[in-house]
C-alpha positions in Angstrom: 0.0 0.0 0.0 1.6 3.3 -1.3 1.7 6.4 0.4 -1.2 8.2 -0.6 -3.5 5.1 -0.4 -2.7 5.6 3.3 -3.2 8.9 3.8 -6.9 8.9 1.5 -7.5 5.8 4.2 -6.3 9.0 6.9 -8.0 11.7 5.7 -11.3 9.0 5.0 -11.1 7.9 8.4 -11.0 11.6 9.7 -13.7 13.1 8.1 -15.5 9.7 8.9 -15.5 11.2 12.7 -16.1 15.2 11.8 -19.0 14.2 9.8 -20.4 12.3 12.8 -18.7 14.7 15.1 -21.6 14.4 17.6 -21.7 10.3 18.0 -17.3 10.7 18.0 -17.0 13.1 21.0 -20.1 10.9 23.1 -18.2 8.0 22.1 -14.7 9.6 22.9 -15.9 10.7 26.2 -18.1 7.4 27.2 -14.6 5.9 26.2 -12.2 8.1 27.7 -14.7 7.6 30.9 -14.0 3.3 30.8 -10.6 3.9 30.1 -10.6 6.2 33.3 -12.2 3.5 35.9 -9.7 0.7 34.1 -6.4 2.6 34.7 -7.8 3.5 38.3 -8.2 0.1 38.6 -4.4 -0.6 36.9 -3.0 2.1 39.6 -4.9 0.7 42.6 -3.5 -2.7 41.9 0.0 -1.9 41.4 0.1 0.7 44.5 -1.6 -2.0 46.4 1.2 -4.8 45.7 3.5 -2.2 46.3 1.8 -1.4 50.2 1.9 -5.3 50.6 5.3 -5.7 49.2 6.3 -3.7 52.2 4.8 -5.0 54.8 5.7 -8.3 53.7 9.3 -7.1 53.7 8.9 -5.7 57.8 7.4 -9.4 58.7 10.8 -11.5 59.5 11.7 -14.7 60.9 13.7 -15.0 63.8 16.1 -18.0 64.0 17.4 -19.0 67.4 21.0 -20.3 68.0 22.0 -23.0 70.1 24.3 -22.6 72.9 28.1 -22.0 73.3 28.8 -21.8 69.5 32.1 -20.3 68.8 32.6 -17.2 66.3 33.3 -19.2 62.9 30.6 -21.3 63.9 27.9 -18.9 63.9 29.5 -17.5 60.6 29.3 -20.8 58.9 25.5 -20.7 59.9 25.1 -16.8 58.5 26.6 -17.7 55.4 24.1 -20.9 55.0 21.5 -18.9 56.1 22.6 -16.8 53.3 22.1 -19.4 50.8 19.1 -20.4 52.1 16.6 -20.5 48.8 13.2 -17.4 49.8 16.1 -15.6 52.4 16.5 -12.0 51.3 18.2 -10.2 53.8 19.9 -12.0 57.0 21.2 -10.1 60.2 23.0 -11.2 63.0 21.8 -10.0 66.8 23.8 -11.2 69.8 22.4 -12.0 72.8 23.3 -8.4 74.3 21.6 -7.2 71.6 18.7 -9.0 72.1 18.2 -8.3 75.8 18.6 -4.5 75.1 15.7 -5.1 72.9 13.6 -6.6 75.3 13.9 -4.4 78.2 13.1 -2.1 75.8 10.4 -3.5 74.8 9.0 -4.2 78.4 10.3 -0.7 79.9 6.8 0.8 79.4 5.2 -2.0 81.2 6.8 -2.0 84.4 7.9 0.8 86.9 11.7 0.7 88.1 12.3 -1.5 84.8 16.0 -0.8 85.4 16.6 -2.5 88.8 13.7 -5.0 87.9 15.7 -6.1 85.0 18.9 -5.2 86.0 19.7 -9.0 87.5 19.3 -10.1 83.7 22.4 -8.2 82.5 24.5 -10.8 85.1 23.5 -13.7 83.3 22.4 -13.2 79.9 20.1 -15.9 79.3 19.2 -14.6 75.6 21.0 -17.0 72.8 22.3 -15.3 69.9 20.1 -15.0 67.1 19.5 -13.8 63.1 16.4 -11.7 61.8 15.9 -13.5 58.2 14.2 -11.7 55.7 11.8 -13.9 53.7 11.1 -12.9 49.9 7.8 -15.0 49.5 6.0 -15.2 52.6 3.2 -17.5 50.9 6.6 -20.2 51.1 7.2 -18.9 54.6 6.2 -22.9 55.9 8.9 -24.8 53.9 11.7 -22.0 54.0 10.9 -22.3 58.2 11.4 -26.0 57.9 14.6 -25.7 56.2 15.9 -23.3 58.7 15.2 -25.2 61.5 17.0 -28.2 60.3 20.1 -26.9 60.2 22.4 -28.3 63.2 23.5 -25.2 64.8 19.9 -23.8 65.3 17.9 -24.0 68.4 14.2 -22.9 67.0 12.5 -21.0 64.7 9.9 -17.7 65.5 8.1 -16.9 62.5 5.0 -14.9 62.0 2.8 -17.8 60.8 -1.0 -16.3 61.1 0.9 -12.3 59.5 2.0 -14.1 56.6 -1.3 -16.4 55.7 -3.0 -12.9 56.2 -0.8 -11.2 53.8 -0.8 -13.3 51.2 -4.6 -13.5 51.4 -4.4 -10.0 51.3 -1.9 -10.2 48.0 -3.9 -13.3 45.9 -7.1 -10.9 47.0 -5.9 -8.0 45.2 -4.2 -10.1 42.0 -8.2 -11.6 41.6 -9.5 -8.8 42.3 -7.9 -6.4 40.4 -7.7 -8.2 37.3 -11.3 -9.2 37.5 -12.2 -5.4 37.2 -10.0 -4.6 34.7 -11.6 -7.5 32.5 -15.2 -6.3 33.0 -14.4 -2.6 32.3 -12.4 -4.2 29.1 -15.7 -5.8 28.3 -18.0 -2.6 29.2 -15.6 -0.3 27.0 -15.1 -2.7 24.4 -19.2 -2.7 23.9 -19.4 0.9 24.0 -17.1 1.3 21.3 -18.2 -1.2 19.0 -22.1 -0.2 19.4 -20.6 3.4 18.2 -19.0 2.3 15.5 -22.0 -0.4 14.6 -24.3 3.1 14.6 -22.0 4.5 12.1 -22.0 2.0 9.9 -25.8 2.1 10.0 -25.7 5.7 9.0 -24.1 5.1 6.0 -25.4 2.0 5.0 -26.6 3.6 1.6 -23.3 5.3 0.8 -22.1 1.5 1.0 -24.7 0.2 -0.9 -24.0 2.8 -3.8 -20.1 1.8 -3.3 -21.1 -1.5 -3.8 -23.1 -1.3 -6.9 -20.9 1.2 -8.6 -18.2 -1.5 -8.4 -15.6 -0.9 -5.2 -14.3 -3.4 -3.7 -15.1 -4.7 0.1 -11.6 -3.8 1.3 -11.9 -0.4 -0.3 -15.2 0.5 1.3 -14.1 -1.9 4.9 -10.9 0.3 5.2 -11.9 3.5 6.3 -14.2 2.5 8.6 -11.6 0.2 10.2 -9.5 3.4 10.4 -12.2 5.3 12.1 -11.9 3.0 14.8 -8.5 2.9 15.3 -8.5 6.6 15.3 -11.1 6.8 17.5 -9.4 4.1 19.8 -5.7 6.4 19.8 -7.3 9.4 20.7 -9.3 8.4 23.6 -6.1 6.3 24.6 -4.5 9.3 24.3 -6.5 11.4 26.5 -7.4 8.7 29.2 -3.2 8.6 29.3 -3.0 12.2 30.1 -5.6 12.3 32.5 -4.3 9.9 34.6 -1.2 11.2 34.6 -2.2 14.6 35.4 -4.3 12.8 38.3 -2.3 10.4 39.6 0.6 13.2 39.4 -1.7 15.9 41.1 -2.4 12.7 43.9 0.8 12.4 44.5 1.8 16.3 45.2 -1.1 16.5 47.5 0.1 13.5 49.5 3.4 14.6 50.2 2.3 18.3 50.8 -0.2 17.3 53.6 3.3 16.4 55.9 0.6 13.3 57.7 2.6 10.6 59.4 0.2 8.1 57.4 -0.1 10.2 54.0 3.7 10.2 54.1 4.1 6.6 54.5 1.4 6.3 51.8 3.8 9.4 49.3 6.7 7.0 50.1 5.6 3.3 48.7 3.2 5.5 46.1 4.7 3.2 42.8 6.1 6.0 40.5 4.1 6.1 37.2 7.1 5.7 35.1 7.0 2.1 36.1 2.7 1.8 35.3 2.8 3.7 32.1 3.9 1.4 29.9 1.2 -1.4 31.3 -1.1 1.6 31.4 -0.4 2.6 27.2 -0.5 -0.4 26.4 -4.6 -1.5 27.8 -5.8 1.7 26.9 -4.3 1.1 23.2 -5.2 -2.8 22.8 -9.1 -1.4 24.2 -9.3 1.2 21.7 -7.5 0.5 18.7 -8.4 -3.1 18.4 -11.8 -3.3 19.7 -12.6 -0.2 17.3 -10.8 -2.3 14.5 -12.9 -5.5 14.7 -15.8 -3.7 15.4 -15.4 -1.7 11.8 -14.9 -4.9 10.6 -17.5 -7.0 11.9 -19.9 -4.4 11.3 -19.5 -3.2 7.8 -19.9 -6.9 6.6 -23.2 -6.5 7.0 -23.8 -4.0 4.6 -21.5 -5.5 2.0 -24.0 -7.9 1.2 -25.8 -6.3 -1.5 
């Protein structure tokens, strides 16, 4: 196809939507609108893996040491720790450590918590320990069992009933989110085609006179295809923008407010660099295809003459 068969198919498709500038802009805006709730939908589920992510990351397993090990012994256990398939991060706390914790930890609860606890600095009962970071807390069963199998360790702590939460939490958002996305898909995908169906109905005649004058069913088929696809890129194209501009706009207010929460919120917010991309690329296979196959599904019926 030479250049200016593709720019007749252009300016065709163009004044295609001028002509029926009315049922264009409802049907940009009705699509713009879908395109709207499915990148909500897109930005909720992304931020909301992100908020899990983190608290998955704070949840960590604390292994337990046995007794009396010497100083390359409880290196030889860091470093198998270490290798440990699901470990992320590990950290060593000695028992010192660990006791300075605790007080700490139990300094609000009891008055004179020095002297009370004082007796405990003689003889450090704490073992030595490491705070492992698990990567997949939905594996958080078997990595445990493999920790605690090693020789040198005593027990295991890990945050059994957290984790089966969280990843509830995580498969629940997954589902969820790409549930919604699917429907709105659907919803918009209906819209567009019905628009492009009423089009066709339109001009039904115009067809019919194409027809019997001799043009060919890709010659008459082809602009109506690239109606739709225009259609579909420019109501990509602004739902893009918008939720940029939104999401952007979201973002400046979060981190203006100065909130303890609303900061916490600003600082796991998923930047939309990383969602674009996923973002362009819905809004452009809703659009541009479904306004494709829709041009083409319902010009064929007017072809029969």
């Amino acid at each position: 196809m030479g250049g200016s068969s593709i720019g007749y198919l252009l300016r065709e498709g163009a004044r295609n939507i001028y002509a029926n500038k009315q049922m264009s802009v409802a049907a940009i805006g009705v699509l713009v609108a879908c395109m709207l709730l499915i990148g909500a939908s897109i930005v909720f589920s992304f931020n909301a893996n992100s908020f899990v992510g983190y608290v998955e990351a704070q949840n960590e397993v604390v292994v337990f040491l046995k007794d009396n090990l010497s100083d390359d012994r409880i290196s030889e256990v860091e470093q198998q720790l270490k290798n440990t398939e699901n470990v992320s991060a590990v950290r060593f706390i000695s028992k010192e450590e660990g006791l300075n914790s605790w007080v700490q930890s139990m300094s609000g609860v009891a008055e004179n918590s020095e002297e009370l606890f004082a007796p405990l600095y003689e003889d450090n009962i704490m073992p030595d320990s490491f705070s492992v970071t698990i990567r997949d807390l939905s594996q958080l069963d078997a990595t445990v069992q493999v920790l605690s199998d090693y020789d040198d360790v005593d027990y295991v702590r890990a945050p059994e009933q957290v984790a089966q939460t969280i990843t509830i939490i995580k498969h629940a958002v997954n589902l969820g989110g790409a549930a919604i996305v699917l429907l709105l898909i659907g919803v918009a995908s209906m819209i567009i085609a019905n628009t492009i169906k009423i089009t066709v109905f339109n001009r039904r005649k115009e067809i019919s006179i194409m027809k019997y004058v001799g043009a060919t069913d890709m010659f008459i088929r082809l602009p109506f295809i690239v109606e739709g696809l225009l259609l579909g890129l420019l109501s990509a194209s602004v739902a893009f923008l918008l939720i940029w501009g939104l999401y952007s706009l979201l973002v400046h207010w979060l981190a203006g407010e100065g909130v303890g929460w609303l900061t916490f919120l600003t600082e796991n917010l998923v930047p939309f660099g990383s969602m674009a991309l996923p973002l362009m690329g819905c809004f452009l296979f809703v659009g541009v295809a479904i306004g494709t196959l829709g041009s083409i599904i319902f010009v064929r019926k007017y072809l029969k003459v």
